[in-house]
PyMOL Python script that loads the backbone (N, CA, C, O; Angstrom):
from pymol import cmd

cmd.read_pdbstr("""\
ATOM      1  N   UNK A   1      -0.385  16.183 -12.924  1.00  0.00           N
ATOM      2  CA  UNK A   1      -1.645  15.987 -13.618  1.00  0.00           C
ATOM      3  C   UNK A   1      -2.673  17.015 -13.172  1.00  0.00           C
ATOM      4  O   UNK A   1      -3.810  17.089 -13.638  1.00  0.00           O
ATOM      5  N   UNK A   2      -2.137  17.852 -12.165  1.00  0.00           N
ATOM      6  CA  UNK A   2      -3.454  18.739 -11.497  1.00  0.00           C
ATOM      7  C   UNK A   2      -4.733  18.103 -11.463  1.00  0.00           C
ATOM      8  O   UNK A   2      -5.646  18.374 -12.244  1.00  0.00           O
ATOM      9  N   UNK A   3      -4.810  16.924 -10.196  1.00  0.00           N
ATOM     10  CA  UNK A   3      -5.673  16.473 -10.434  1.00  0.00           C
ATOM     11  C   UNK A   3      -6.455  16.418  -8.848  1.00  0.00           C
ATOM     12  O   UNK A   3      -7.598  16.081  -8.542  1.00  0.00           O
ATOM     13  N   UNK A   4      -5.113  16.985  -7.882  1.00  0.00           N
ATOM     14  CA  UNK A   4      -5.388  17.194  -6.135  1.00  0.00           C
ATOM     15  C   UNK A   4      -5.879  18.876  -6.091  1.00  0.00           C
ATOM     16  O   UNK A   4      -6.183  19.778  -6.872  1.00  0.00           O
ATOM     17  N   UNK A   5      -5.742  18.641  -4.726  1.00  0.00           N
ATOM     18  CA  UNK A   5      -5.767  17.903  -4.127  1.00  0.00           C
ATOM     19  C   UNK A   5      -7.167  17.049  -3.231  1.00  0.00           C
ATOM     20  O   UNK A   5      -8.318  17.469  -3.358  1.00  0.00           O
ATOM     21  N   UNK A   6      -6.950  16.258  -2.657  1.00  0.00           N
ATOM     22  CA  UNK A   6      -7.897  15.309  -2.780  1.00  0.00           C
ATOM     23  C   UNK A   6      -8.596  14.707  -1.345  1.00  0.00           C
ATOM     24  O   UNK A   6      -7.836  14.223  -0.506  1.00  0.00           O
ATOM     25  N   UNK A   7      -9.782  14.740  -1.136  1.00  0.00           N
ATOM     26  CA  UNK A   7     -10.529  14.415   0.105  1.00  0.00           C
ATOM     27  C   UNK A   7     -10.232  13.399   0.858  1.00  0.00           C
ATOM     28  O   UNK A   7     -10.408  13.401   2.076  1.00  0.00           O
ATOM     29  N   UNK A   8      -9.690  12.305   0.115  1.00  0.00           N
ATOM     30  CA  UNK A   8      -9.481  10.642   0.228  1.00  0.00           C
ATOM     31  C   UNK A   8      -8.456   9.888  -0.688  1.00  0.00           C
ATOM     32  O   UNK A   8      -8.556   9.662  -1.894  1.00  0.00           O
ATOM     33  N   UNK A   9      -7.606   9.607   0.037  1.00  0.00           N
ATOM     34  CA  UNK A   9      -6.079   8.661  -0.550  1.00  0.00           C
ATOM     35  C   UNK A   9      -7.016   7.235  -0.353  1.00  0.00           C
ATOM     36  O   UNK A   9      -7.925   7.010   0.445  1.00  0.00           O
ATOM     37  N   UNK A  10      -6.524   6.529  -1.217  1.00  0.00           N
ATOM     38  CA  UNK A  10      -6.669   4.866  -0.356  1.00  0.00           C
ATOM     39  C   UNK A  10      -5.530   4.444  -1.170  1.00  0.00           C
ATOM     40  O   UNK A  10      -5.696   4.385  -2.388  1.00  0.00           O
ATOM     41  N   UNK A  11      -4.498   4.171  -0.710  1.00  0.00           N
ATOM     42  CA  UNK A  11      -3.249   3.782  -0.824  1.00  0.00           C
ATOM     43  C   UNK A  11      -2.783   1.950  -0.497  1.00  0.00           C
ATOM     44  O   UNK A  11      -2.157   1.582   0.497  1.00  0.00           O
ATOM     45  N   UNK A  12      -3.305   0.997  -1.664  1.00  0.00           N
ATOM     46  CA  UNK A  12      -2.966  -0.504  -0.752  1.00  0.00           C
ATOM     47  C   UNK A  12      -2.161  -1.087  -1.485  1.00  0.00           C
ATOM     48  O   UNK A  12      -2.136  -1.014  -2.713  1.00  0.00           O
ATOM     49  N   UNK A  13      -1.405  -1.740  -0.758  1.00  0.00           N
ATOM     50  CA  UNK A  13       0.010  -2.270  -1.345  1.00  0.00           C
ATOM     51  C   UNK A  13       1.065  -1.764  -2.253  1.00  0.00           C
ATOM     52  O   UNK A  13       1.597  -2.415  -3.152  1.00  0.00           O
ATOM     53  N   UNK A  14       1.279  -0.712  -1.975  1.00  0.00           N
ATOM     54  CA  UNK A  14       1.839  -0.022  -3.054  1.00  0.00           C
ATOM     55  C   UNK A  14       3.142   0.815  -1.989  1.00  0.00           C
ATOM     56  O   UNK A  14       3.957   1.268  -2.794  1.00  0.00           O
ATOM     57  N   UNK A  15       3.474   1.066  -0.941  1.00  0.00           N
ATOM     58  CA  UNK A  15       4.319   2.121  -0.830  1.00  0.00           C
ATOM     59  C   UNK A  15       5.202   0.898  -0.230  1.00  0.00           C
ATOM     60  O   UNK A  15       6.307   1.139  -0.715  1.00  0.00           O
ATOM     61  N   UNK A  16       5.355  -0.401   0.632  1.00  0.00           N
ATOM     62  CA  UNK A  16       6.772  -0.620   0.933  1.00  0.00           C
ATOM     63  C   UNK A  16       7.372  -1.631  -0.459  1.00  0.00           C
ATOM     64  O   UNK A  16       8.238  -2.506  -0.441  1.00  0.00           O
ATOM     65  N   UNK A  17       6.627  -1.170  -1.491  1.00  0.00           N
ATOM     66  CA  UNK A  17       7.658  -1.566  -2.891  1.00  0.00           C
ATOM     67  C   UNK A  17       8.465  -0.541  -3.276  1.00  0.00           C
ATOM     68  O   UNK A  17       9.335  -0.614  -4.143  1.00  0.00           O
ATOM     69  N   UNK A  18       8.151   0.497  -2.574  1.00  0.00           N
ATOM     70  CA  UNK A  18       8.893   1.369  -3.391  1.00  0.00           C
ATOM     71  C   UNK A  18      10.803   1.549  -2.833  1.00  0.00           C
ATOM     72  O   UNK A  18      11.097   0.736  -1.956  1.00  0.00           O
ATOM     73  N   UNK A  19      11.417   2.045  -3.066  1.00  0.00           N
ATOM     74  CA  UNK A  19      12.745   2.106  -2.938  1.00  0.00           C
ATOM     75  C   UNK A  19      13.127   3.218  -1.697  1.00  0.00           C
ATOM     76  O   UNK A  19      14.213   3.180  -1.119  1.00  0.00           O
ATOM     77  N   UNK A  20      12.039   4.233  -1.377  1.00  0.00           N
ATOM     78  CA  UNK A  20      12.079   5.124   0.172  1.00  0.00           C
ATOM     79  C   UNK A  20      10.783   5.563   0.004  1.00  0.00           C
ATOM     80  O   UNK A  20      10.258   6.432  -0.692  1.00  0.00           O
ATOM     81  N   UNK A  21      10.270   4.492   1.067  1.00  0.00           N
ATOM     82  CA  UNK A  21       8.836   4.234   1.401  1.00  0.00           C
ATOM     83  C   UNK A  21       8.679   5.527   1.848  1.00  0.00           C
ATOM     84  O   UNK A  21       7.477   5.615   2.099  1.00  0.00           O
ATOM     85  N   UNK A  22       9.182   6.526   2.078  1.00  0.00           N
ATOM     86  CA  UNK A  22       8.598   7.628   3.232  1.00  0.00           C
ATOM     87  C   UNK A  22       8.808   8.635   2.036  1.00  0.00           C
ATOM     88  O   UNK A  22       8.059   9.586   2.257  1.00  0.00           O
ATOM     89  N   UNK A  23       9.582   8.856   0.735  1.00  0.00           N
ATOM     90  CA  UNK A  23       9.351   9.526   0.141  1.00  0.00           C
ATOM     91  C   UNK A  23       7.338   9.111  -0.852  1.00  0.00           C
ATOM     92  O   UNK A  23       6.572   9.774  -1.552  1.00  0.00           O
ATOM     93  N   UNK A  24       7.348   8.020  -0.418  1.00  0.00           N
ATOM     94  CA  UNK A  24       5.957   8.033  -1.727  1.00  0.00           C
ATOM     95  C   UNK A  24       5.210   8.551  -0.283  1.00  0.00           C
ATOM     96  O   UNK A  24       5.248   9.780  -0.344  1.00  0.00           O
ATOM     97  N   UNK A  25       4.786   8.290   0.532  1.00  0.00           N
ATOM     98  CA  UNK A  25       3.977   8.512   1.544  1.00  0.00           C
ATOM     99  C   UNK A  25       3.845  10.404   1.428  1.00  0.00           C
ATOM    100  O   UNK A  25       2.905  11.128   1.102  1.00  0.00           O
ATOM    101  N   UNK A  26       5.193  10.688   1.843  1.00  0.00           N
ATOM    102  CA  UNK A  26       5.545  12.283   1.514  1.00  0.00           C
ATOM    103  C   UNK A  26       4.156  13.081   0.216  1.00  0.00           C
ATOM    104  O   UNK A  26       3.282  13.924   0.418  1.00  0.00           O
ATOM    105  N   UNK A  27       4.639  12.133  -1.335  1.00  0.00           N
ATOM    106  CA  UNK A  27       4.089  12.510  -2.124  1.00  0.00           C
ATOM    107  C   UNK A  27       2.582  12.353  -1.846  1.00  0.00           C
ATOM    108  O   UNK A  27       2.009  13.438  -1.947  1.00  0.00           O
ATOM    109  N   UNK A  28       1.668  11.203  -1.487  1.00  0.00           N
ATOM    110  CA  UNK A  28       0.388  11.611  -1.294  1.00  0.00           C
ATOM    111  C   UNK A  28       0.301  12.053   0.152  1.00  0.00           C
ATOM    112  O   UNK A  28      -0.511  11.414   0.821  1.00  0.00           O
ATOM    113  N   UNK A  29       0.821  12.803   0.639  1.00  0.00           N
ATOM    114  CA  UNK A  29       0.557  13.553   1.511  1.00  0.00           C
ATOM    115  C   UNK A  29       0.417  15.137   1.021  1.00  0.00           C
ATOM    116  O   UNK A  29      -0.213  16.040   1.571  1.00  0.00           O
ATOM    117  N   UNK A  30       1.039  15.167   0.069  1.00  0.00           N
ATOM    118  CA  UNK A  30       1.467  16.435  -0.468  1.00  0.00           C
ATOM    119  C   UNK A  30       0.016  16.452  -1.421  1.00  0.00           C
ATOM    120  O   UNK A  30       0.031  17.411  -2.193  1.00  0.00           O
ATOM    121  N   UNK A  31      -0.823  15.880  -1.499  1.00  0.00           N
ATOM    122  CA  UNK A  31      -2.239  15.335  -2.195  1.00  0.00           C
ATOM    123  C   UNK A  31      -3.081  15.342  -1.700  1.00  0.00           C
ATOM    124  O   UNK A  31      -4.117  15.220  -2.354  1.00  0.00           O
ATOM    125  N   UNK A  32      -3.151  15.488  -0.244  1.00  0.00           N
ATOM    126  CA  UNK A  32      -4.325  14.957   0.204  1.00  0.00           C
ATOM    127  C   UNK A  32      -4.556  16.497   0.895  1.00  0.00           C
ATOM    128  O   UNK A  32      -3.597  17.154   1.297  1.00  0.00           O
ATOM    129  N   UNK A  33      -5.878  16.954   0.973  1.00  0.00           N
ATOM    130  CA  UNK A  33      -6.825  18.294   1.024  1.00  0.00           C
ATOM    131  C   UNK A  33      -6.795  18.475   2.723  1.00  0.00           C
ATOM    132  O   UNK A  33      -7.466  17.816   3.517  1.00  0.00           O
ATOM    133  N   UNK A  34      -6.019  19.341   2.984  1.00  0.00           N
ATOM    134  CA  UNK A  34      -6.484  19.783   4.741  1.00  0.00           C
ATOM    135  C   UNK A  34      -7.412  19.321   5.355  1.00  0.00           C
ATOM    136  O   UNK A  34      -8.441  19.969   5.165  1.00  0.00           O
ATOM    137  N   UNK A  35      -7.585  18.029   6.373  1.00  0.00           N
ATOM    138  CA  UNK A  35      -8.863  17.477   7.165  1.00  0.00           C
ATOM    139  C   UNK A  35      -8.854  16.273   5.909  1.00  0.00           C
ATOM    140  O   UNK A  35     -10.032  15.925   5.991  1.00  0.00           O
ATOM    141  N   UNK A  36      -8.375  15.581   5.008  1.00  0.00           N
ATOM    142  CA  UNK A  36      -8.773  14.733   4.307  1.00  0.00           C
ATOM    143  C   UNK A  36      -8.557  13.515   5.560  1.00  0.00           C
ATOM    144  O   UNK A  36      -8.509  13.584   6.788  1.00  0.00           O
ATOM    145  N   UNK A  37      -8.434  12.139   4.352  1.00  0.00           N
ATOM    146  CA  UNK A  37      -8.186  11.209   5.423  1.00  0.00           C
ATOM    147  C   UNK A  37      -7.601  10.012   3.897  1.00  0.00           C
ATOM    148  O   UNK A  37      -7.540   9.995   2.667  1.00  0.00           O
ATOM    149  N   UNK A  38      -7.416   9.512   4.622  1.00  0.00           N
ATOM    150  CA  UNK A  38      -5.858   8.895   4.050  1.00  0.00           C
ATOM    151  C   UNK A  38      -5.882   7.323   3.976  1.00  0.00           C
ATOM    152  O   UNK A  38      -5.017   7.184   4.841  1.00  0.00           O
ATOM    153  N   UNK A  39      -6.138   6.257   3.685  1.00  0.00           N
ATOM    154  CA  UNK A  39      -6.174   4.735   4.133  1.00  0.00           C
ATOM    155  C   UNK A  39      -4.840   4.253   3.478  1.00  0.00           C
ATOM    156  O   UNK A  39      -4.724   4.650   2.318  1.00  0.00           O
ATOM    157  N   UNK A  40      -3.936   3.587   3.885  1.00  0.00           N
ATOM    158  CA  UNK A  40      -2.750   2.857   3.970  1.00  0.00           C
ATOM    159  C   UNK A  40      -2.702   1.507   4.137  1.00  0.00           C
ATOM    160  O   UNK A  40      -3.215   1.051   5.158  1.00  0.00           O
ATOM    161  N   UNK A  41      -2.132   0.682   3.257  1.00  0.00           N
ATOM    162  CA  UNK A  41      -2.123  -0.632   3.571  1.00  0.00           C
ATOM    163  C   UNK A  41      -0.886  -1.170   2.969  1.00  0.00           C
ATOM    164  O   UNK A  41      -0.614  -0.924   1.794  1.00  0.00           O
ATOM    165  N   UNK A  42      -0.130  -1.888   3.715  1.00  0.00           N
ATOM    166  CA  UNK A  42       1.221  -2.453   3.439  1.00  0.00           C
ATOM    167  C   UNK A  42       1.317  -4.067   4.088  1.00  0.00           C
ATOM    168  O   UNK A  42       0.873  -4.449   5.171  1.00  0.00           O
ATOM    169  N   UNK A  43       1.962  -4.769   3.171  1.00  0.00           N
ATOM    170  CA  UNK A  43       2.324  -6.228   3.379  1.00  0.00           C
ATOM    171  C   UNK A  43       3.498  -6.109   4.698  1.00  0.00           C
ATOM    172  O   UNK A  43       4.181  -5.096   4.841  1.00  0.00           O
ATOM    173  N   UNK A  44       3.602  -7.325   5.624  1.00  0.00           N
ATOM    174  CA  UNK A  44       4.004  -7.563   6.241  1.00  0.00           C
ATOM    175  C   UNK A  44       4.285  -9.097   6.343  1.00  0.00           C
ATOM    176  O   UNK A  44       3.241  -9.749   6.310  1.00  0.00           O
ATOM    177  N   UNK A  45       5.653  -9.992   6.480  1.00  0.00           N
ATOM    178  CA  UNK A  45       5.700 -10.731   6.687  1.00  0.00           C
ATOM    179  C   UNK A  45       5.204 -11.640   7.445  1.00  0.00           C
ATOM    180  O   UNK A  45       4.816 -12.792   7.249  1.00  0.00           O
ATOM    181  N   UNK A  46       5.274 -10.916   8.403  1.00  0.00           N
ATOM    182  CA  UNK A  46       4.380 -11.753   9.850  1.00  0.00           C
ATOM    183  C   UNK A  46       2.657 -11.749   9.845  1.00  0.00           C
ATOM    184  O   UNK A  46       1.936 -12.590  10.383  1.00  0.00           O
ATOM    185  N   UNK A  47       2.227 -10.532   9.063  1.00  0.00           N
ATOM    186  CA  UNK A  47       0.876 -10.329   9.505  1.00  0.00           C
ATOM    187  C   UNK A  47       0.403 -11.110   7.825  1.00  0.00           C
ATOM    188  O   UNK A  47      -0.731 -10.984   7.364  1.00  0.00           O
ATOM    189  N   UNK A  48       0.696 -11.315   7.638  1.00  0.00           N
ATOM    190  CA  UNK A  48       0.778 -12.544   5.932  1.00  0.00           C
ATOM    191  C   UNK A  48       1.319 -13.989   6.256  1.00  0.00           C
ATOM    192  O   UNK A  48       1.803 -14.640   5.330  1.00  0.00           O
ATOM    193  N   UNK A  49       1.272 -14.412   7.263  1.00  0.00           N
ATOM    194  CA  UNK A  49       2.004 -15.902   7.869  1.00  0.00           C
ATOM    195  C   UNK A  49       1.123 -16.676   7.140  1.00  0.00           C
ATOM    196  O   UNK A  49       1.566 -17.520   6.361  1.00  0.00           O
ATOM    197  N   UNK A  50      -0.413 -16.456   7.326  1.00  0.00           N
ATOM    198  CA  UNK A  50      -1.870 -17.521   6.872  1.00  0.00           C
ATOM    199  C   UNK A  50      -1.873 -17.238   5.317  1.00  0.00           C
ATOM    200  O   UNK A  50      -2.072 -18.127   4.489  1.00  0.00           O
ATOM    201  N   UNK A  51      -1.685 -16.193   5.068  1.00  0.00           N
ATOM    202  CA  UNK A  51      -1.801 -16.139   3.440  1.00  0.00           C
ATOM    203  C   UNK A  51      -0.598 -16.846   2.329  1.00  0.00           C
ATOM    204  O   UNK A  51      -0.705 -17.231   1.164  1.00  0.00           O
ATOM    205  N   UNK A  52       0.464 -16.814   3.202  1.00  0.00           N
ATOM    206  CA  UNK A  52       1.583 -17.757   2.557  1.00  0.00           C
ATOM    207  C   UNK A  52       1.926 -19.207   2.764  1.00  0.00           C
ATOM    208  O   UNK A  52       2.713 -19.985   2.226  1.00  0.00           O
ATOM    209  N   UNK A  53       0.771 -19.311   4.047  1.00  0.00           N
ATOM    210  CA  UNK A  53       0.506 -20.913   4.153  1.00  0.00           C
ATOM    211  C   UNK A  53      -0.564 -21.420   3.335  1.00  0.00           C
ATOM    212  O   UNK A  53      -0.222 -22.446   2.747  1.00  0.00           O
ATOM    213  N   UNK A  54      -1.856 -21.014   3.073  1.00  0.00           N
ATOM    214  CA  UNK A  54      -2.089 -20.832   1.964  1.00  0.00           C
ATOM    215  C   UNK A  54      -1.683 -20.924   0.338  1.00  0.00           C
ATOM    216  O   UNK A  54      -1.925 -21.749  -0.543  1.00  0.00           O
ATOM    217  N   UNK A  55      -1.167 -20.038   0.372  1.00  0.00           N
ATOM    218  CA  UNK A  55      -0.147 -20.126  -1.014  1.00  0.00           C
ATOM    219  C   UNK A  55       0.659 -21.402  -1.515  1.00  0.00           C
ATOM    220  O   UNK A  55       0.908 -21.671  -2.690  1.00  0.00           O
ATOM    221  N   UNK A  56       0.985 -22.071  -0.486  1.00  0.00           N
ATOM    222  CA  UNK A  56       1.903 -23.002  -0.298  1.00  0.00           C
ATOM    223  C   UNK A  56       1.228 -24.181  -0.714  1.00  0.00           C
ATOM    224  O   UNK A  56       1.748 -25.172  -1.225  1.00  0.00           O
ATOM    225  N   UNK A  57      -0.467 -23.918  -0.349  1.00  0.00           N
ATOM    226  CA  UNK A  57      -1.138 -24.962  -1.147  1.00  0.00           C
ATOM    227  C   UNK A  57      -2.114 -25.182  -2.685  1.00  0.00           C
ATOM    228  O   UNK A  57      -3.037 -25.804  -3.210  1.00  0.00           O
ATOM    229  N   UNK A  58      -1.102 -24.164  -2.865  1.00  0.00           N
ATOM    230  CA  UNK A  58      -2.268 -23.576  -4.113  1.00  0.00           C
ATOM    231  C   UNK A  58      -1.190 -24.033  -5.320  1.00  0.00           C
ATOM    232  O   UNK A  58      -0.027 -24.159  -4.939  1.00  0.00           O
ATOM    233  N   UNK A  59      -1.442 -24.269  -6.612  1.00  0.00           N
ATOM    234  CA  UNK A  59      -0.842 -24.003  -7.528  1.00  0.00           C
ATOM    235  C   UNK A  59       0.502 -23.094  -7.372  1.00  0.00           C
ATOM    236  O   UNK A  59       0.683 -22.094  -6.677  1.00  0.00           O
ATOM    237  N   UNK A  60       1.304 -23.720  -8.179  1.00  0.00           N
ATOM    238  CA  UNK A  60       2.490 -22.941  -8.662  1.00  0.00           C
ATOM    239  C   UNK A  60       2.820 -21.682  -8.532  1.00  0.00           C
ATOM    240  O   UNK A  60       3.617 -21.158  -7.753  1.00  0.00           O
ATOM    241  N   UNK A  61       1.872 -21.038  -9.692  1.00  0.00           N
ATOM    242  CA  UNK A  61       1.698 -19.936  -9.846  1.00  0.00           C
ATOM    243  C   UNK A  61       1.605 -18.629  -9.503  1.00  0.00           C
ATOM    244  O   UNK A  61       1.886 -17.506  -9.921  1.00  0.00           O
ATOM    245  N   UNK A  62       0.744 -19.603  -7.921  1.00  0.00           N
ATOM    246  CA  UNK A  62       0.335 -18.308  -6.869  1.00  0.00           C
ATOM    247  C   UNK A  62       1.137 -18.390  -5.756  1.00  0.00           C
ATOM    248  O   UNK A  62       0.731 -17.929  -4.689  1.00  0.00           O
ATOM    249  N   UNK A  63       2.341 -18.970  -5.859  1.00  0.00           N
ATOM    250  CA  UNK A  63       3.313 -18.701  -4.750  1.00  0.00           C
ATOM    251  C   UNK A  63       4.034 -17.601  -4.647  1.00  0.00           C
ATOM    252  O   UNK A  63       3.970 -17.089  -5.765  1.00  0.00           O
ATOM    253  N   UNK A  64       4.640 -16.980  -4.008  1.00  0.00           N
ATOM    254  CA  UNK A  64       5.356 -15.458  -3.697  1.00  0.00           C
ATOM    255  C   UNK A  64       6.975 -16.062  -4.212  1.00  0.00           C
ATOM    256  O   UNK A  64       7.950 -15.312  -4.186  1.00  0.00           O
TER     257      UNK A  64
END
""", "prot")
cmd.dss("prot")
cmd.show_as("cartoon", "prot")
cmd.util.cbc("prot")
cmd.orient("prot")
């Protein structure tokens, strides 16, 4: 899209869906402007324990 490269990634929930997490990471790296800075955020089972206990009391719908 020629649209990088770019001062600021904010990257959330999106790379351990992918099928080789280290290739999407690769790609906005390959994006992001010398000295940029980068924010990353990925689900974790364990660090999601309260949010799926949670869930558990919510409607149907919003269960995982």
């Amino acid at each position: 899209m020629g649209l990088g490269p770019f001062d600021f990634i904010n990257c959330c929930g999106v790379l351990h869906h992918l099928a080789v997490p280290e290739q999407g990471l690769d790609a906005l790296l390959s994006q992001l402007r010398p000295g940029g800075a980068m924010n990353l955020m990925v689900y974790g089972e364990i660090g999601r324990t309260a949010v799926y206990q949670i869930q558990e009391l919510a409607p149907a719908r919003h269960h995982r």
